[in-house]
C-alpha positions in Angstrom: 0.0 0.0 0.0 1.6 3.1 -0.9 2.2 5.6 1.5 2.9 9.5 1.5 5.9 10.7 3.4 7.4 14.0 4.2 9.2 15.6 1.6 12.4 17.2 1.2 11.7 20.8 0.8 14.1 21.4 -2.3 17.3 23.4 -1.1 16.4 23.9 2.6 17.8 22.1 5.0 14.4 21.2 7.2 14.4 18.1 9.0 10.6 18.0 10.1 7.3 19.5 9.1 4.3 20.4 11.1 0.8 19.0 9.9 -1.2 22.0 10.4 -4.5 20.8 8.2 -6.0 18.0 6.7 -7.3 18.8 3.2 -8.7 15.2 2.6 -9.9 12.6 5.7 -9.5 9.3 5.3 -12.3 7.4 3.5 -11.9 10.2 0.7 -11.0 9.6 -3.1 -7.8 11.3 -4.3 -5.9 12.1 -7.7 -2.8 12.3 -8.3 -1.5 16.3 -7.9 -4.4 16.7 -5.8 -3.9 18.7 -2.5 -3.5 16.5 0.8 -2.4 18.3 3.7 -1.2 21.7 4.4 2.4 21.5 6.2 4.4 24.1 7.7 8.6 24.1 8.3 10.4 26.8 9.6 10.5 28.4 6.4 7.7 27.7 4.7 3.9 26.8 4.6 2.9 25.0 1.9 0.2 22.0 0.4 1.3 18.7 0.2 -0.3 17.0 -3.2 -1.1 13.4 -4.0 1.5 11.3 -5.8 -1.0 8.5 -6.2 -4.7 8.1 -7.0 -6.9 6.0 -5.0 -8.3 6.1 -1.7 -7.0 7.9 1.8 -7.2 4.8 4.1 -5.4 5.8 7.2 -3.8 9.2 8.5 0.0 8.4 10.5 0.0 11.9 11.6 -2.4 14.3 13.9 -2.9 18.1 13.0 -0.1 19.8 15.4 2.2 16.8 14.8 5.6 17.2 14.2 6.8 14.6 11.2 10.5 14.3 10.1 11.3 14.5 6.7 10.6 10.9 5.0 8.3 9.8 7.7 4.9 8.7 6.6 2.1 11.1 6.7 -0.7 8.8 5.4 -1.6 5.6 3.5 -3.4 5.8 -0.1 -4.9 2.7 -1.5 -4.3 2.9 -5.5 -6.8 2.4 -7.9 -6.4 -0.5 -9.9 -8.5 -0.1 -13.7 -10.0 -2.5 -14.7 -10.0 -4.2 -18.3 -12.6 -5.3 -19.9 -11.5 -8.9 -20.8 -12.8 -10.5 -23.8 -14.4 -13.3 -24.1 -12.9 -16.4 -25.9 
């Protein structure tokens, strides 16, 4: 199951983020580049999008949490398309 960790922040050297909102709960369907959560490091505030499609089946990390970079944040089932087979 895939999961959605903590990013590097490109160039700075933060070693945590703070989960300040929740943009999706779990349950919800998400696409890919879809906002997630908003995080916050000492530098920047900024919204966390989905690198996978599917749906948000457990949060790892509370609003207020503190969450090192490449920690998990939360879980995303993917969805799987389906085919249409053809008959023989």
């Amino acid at each position: 199951m895939p999961t959605v960790v903590v990013p590097k922040s490109g160039g700075v050297t933060t070693t945590k983020a703070v989960v300040v909102r929740w943009l999706k709960q779990e349950g919800d369907r998400v696409k890919i580049g879809e906002p997630l959560v908003e995080l916050e490091t000492e530098k920047v505030s900024y919204e966390l999008e989905s690198p996978f499609s599917g749906t948000l089946t457990r949060l790892l990390a509370e609003e207020t949490d503190e969450v090192p970079v490449g920690e998990p944040l939360c879980e995303i089932t993917e969805s799987v398309a389906k085919t249409p087979q053809r008959k023989k």
